[in-house]
Structure formats: structure tokens, C-alpha cells
N, CA, C and O atoms as CSV, one atom per row, in Angstrom:
chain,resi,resn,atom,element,x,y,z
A,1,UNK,N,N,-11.683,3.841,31.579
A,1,UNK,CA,C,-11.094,4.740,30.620
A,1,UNK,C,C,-11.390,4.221,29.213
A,1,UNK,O,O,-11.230,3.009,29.069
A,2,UNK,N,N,-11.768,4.878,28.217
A,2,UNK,CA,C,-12.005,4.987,26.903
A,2,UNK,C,C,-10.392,3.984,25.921
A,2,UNK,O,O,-9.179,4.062,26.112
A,3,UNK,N,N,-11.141,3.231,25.018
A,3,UNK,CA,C,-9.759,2.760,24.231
A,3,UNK,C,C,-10.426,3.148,23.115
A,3,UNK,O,O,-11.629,3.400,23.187
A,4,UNK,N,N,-9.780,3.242,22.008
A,4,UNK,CA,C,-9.763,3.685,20.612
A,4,UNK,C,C,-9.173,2.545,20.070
A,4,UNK,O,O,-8.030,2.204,20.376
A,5,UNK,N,N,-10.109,1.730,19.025
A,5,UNK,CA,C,-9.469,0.657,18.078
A,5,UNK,C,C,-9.056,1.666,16.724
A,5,UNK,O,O,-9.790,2.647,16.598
A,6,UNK,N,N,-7.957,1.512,15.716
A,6,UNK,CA,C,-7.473,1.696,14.759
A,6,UNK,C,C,-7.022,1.316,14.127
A,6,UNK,O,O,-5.792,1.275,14.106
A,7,UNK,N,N,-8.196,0.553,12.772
A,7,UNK,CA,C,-7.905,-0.430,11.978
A,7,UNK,C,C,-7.567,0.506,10.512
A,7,UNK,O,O,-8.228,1.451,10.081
A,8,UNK,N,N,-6.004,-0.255,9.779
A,8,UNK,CA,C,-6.073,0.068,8.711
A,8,UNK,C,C,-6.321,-0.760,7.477
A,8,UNK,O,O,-5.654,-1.757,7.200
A,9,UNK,N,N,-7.087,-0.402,6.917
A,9,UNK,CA,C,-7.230,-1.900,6.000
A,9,UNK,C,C,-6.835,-1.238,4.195
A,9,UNK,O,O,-7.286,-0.347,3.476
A,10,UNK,N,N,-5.636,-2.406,4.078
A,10,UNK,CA,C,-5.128,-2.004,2.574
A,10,UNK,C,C,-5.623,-2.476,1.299
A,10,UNK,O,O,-5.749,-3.700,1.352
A,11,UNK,N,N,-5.918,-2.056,0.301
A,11,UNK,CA,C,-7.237,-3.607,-0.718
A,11,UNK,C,C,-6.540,-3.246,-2.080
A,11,UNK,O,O,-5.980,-2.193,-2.386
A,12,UNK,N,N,-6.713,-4.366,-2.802
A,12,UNK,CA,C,-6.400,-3.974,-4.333
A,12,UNK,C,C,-7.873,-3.806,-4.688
A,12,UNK,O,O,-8.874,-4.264,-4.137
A,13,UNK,N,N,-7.707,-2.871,-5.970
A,13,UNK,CA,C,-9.040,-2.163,-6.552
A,13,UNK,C,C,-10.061,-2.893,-7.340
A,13,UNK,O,O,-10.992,-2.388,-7.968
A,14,UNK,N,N,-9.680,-4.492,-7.190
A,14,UNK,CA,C,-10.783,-5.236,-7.645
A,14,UNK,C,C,-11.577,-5.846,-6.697
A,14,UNK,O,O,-12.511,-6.581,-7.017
A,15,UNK,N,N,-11.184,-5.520,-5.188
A,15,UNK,CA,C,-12.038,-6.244,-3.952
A,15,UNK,C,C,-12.610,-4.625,-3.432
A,15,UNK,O,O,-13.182,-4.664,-2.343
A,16,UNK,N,N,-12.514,-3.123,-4.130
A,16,UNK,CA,C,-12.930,-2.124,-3.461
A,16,UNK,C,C,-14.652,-1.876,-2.817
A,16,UNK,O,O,-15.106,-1.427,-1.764
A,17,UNK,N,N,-15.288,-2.470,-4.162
A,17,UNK,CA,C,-16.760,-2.729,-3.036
A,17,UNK,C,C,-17.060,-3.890,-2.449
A,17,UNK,O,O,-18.224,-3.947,-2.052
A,18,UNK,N,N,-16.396,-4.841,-2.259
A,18,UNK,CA,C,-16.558,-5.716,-1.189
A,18,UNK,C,C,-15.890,-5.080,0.106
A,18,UNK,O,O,-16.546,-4.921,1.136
A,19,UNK,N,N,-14.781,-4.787,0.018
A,19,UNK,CA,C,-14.559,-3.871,1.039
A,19,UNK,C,C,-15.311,-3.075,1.952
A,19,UNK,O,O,-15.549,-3.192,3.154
A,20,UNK,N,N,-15.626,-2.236,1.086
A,20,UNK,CA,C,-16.569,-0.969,1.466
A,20,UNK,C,C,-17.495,-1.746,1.869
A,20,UNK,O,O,-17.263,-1.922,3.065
A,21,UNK,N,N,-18.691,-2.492,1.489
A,21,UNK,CA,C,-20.186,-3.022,2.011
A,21,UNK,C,C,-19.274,-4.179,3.299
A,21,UNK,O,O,-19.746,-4.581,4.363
A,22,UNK,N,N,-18.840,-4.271,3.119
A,22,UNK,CA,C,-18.359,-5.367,4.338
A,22,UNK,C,C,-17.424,-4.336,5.564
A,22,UNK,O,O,-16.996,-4.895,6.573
A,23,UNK,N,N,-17.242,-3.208,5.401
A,23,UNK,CA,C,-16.957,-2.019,5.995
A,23,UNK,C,C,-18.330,-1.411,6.902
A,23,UNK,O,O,-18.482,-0.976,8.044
A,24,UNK,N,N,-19.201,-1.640,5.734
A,24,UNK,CA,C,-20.239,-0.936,6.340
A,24,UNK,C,C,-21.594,-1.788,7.294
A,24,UNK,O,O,-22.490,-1.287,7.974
A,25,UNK,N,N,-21.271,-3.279,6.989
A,25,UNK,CA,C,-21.678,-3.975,7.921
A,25,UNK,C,C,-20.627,-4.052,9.241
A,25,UNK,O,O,-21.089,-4.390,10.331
A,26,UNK,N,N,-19.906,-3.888,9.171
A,26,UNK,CA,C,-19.162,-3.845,10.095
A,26,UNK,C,C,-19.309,-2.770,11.723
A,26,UNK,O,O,-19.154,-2.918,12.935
A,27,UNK,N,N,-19.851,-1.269,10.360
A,27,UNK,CA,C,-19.985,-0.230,11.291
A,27,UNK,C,C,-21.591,-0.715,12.072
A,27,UNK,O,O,-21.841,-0.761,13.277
A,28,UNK,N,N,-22.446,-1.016,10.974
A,28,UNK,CA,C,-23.815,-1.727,11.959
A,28,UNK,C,C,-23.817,-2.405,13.254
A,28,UNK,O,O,-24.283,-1.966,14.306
A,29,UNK,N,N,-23.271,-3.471,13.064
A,29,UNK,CA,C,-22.763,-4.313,13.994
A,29,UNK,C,C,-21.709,-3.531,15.562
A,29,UNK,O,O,-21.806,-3.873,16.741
A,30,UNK,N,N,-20.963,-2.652,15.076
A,30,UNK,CA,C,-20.425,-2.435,16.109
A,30,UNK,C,C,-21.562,-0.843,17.068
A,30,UNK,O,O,-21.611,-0.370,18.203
A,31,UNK,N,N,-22.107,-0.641,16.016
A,31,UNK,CA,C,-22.890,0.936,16.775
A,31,UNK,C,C,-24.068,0.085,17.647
A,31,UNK,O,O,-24.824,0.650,18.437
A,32,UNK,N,N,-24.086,-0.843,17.471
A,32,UNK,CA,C,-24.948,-2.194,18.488
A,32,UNK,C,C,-24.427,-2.568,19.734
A,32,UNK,O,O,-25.204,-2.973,20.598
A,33,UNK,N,N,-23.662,-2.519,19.873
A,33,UNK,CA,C,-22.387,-3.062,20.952
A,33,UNK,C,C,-22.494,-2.671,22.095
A,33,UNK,O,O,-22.482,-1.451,22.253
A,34,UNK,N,N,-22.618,-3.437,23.138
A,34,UNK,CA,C,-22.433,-2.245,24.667
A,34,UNK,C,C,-21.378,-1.549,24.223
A,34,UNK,O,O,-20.468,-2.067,23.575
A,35,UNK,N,N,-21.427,-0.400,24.523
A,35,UNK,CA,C,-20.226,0.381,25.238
A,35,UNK,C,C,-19.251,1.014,24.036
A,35,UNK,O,O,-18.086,1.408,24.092
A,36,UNK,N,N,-20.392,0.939,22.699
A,36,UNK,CA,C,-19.921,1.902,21.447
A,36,UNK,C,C,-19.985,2.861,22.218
A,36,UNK,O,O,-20.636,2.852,23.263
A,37,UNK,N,N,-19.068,4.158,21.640
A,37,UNK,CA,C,-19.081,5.624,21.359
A,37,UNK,C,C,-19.220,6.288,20.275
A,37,UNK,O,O,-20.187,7.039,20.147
A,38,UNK,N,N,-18.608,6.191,19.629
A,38,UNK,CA,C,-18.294,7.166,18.349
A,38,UNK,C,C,-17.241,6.097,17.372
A,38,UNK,O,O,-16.464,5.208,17.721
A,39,UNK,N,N,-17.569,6.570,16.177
A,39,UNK,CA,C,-16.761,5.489,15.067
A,39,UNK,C,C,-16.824,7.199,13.666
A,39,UNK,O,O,-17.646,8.065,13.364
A,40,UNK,N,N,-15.295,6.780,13.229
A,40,UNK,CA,C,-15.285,7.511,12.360
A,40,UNK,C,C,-14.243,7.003,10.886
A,40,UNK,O,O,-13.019,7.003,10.758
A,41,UNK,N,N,-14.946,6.747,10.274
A,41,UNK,CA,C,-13.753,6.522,8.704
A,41,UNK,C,C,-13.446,7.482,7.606
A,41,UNK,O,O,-14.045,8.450,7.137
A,42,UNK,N,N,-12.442,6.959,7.383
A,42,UNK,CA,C,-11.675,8.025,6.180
A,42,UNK,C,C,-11.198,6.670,5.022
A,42,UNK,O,O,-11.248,5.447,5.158
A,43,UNK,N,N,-10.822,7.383,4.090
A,43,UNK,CA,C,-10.878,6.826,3.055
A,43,UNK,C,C,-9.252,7.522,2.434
A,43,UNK,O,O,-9.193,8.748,2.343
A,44,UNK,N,N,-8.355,6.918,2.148
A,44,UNK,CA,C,-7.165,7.691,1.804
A,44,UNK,C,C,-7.072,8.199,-0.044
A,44,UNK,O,O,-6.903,7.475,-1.025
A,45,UNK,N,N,-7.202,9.235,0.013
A,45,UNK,CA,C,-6.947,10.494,-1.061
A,45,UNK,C,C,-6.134,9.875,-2.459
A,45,UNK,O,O,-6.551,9.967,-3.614
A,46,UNK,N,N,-4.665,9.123,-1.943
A,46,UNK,CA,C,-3.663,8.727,-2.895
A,46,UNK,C,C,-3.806,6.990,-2.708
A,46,UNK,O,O,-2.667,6.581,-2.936
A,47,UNK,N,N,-4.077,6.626,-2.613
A,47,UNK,CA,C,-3.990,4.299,-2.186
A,47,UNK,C,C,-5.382,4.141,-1.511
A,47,UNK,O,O,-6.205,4.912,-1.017
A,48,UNK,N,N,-5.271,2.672,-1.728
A,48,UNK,CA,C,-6.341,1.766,-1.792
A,48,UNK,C,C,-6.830,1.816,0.081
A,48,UNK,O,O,-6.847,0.643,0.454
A,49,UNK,N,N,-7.106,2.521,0.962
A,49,UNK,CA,C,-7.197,2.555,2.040
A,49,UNK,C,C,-8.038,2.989,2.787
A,49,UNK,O,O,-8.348,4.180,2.744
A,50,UNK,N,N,-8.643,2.067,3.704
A,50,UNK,CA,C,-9.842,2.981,4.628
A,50,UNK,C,C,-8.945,2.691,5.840
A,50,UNK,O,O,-8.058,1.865,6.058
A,51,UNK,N,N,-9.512,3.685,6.549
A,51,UNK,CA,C,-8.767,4.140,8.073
A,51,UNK,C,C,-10.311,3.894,9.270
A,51,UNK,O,O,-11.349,4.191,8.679
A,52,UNK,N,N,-10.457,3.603,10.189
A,52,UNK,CA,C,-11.455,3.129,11.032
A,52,UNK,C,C,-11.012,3.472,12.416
A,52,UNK,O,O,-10.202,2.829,13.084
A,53,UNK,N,N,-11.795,4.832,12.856
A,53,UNK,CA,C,-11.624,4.709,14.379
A,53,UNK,C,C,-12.685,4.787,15.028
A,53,UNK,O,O,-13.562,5.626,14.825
A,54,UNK,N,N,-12.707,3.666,16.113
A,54,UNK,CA,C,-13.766,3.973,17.082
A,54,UNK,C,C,-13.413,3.443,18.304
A,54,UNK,O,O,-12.684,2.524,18.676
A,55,UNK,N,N,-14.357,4.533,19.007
A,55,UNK,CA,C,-14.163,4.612,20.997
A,55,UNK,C,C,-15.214,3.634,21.136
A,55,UNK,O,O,-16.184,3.370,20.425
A,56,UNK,N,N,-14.845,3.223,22.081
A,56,UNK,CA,C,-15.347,1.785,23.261
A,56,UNK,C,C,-15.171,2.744,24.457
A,56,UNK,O,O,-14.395,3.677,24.250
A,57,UNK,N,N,-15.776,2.677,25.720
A,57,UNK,CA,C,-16.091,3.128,26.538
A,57,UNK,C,C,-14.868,2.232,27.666
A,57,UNK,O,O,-14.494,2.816,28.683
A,58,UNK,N,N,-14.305,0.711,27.319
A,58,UNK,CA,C,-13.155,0.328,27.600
A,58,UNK,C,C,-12.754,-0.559,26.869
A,58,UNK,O,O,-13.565,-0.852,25.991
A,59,UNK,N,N,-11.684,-1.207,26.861
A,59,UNK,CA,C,-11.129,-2.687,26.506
A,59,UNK,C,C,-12.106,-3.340,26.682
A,59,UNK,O,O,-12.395,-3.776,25.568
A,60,UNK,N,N,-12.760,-3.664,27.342
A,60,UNK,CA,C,-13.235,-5.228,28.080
A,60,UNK,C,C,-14.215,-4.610,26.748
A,60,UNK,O,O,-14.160,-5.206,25.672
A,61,UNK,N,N,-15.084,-3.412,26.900
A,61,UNK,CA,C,-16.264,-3.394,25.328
A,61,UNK,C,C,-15.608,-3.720,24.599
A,61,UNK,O,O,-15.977,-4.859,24.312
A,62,UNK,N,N,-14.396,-3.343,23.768
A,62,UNK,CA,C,-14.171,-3.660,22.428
A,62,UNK,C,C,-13.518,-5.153,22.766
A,62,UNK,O,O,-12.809,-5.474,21.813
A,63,UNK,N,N,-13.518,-5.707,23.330
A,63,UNK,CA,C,-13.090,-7.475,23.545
A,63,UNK,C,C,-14.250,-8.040,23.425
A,63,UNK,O,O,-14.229,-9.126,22.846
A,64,UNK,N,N,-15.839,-7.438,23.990
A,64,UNK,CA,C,-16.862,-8.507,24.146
A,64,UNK,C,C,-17.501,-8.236,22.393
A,64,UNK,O,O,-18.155,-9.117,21.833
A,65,UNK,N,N,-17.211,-7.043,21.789
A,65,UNK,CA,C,-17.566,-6.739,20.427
A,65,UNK,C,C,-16.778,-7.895,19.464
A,65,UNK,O,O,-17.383,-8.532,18.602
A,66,UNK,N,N,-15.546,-8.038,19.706
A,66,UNK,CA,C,-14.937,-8.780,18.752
A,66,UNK,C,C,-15.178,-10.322,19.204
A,66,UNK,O,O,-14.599,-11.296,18.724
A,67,UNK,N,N,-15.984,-10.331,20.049
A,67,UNK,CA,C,-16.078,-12.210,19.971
A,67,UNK,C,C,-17.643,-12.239,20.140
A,67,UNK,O,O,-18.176,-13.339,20.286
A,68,UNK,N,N,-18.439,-11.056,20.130
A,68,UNK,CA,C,-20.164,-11.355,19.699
A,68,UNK,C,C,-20.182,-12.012,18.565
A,68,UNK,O,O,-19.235,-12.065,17.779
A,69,UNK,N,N,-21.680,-12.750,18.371
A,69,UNK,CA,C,-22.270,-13.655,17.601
A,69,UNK,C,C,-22.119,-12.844,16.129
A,69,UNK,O,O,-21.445,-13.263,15.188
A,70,UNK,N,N,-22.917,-11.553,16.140
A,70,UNK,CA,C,-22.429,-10.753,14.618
A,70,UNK,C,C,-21.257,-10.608,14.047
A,70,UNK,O,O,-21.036,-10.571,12.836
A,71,UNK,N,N,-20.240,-10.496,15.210
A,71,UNK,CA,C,-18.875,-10.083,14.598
A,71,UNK,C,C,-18.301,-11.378,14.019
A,71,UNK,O,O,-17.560,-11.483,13.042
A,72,UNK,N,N,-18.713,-12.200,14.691
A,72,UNK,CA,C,-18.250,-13.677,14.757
A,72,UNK,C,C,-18.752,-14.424,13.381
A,72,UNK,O,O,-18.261,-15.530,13.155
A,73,UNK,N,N,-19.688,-13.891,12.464
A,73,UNK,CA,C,-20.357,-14.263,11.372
A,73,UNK,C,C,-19.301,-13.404,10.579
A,73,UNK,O,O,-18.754,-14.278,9.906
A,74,UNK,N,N,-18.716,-12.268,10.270
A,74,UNK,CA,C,-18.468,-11.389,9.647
A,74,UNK,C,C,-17.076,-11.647,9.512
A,74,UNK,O,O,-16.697,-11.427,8.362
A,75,UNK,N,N,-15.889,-12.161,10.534
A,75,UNK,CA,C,-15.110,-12.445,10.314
A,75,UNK,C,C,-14.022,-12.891,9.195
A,75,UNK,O,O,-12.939,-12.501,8.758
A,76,UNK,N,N,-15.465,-14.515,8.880
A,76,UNK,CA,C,-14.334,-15.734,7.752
A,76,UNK,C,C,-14.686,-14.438,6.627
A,76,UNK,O,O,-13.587,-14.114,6.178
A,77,UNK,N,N,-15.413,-13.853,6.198
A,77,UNK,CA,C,-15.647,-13.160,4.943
A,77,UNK,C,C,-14.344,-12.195,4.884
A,77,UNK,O,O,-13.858,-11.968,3.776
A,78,UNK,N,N,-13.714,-11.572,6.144
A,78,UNK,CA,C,-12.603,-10.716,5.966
A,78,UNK,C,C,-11.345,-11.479,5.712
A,78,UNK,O,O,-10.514,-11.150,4.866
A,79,UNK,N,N,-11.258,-12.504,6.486
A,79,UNK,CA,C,-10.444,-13.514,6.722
A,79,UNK,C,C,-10.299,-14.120,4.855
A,79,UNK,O,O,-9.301,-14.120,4.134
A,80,UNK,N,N,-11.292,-14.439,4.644
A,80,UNK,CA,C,-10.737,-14.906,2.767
A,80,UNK,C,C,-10.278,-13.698,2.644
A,80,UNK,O,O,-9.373,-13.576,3.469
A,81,UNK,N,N,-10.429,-12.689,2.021
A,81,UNK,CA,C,-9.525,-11.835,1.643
A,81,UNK,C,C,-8.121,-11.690,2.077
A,81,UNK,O,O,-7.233,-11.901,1.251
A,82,UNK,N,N,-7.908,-11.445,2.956
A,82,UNK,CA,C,-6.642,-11.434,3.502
A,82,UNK,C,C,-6.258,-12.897,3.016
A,82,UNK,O,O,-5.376,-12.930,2.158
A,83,UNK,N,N,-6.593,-13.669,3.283
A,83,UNK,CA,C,-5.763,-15.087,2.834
A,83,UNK,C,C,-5.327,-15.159,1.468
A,83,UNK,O,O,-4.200,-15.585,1.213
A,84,UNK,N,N,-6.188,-14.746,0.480
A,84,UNK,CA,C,-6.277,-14.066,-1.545
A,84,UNK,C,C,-4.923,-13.715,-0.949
A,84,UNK,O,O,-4.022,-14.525,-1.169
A,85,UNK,N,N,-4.653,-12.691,-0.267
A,85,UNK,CA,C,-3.825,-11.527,-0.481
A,85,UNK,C,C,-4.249,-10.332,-1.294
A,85,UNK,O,O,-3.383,-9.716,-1.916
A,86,UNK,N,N,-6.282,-9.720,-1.372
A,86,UNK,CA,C,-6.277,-8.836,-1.615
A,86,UNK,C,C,-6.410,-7.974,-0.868
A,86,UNK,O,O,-6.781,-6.894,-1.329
A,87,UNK,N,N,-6.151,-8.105,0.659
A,87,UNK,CA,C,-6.694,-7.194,1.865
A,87,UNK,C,C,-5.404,-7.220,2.531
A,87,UNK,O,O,-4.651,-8.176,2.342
A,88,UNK,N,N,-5.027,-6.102,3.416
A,88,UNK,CA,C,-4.106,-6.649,4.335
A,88,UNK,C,C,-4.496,-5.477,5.348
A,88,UNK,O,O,-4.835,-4.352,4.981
A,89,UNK,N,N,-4.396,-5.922,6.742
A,89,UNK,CA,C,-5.365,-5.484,7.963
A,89,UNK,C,C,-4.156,-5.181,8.941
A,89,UNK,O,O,-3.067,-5.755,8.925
A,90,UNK,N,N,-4.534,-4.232,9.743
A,90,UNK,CA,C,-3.848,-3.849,10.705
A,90,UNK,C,C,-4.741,-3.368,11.793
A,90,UNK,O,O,-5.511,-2.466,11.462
A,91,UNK,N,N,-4.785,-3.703,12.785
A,91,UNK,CA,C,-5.925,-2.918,13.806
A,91,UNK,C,C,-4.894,-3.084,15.385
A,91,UNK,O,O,-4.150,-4.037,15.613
A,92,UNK,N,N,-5.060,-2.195,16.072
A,92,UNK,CA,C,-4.506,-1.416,17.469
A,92,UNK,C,C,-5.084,-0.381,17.921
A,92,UNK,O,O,-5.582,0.559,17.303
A,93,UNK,N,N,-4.993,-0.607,19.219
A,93,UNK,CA,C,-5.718,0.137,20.484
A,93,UNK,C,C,-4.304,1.164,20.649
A,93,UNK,O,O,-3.081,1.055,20.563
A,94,UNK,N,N,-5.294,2.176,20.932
A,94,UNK,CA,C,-4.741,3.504,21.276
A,94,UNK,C,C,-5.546,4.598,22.513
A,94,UNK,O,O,-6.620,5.195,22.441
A,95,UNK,N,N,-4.682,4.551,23.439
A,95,UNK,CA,C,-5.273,5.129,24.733
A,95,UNK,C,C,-4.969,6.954,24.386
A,95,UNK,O,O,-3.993,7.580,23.973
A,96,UNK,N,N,-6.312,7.317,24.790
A,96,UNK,CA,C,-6.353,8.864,24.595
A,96,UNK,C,C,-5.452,9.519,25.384
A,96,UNK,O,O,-5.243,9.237,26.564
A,97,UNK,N,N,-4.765,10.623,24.597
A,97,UNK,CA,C,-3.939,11.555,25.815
A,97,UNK,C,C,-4.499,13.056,25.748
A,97,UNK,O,O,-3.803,14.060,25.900
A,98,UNK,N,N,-6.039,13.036,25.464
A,98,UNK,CA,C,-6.430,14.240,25.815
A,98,UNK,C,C,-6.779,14.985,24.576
A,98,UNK,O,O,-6.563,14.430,23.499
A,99,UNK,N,N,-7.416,16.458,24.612
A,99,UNK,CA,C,-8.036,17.313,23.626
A,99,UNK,C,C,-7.382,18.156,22.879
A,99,UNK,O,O,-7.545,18.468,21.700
A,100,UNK,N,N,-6.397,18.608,23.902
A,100,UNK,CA,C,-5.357,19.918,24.390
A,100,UNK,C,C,-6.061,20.884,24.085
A,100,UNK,O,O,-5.710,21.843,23.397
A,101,UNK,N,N,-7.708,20.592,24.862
A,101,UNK,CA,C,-8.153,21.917,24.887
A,101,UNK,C,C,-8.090,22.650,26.201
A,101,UNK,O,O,-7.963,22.074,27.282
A,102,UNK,N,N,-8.171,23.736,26.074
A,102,UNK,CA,C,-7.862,24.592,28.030
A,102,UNK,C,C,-9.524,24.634,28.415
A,102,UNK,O,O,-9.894,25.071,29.505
């Protein structure tokens, strides 16, 4: 069964293009992955916020994604930020309950 990761990541507006390019290596790296599906981001309208969802085909994919050699380089770079305190991260799995299409 399919899991959905859903990361929110919060930034003050002087780390906004480090963010973003370290966002977008991010999406590289994971459309590489066994057992990508689909990845989609939003960007929030009113605050400093990108929204990140993407399907894995299961858990066990998005577990072997987050401890590959790429992801594993990409990490300490998110990791300083958050430590600054200009980032603050939230990410959770969310199991699909369907289309509600007939």
C-alpha cells in the first residue's frame, strides 16, 4: 500500500532561497528513488512556507530514500538551519483513504 510523506517546512525570509534550491535538490534526489510516485509542492500564499507531498509506493521506499547516500549528503545542510533556528520542519506519513471517486 502507498504512504504519502508530508513535510512542512517553516523559514524566515532571509534563508528563502536556500530553502527553495535545497528544496529542489531534494525533489532530484527523491524522483531517483525506488519506489517514487508522484511529489507535489505548494508554497503558502500568507507565511514563509512550503508544503511537500509525495507517494512512495510503501514505507519500506520512503525508509530506504531517507537513509540513501544522496539524502544522506543533503541532510547536515537542513539540519544547520534548523539548529540557526531559521527553519523549522515537520514531516509525517499519511495513509490514503481513497479518491471518493464512484
Amino acid at each position: 500500500m502507498s504512504v504519502v510523506a508530508m513535510t512542512r517546512v517553516l523559514f524566515d525570509d532571509y534563508v528563502r532561497d536556500e530553502v527553495i534550491e535545497l528544496g529542489q535538490q531534494a525533489v532530484k534526489i527523491f524522483e531517483q528513488q525506488p519506489g517514487f510516485v508522484s511529489l507535489q509542492r505548494y508554497r503558502s500564499r500568507d507565511r514563509n512556507e512550503i508544503v511537500t507531498l509525495i507517494e512512495w509506493e510503501s514505507e519500506c521506499a520512503y525508509t530506504n530514500c531517507n537513509e540513501s547516500h544522496d539524502w544522506l549528503l543533503l541532510i547536515p545542510q537542513w539540519c544547520a538551519l534548523q539548529e540557526e533556528g531559521d527553519v523549522e520542519i515537520d514531516t509525517r506519513l499519511l495513509d490514503p483513504l481513497g479518491t471518493g471517486k464512484k
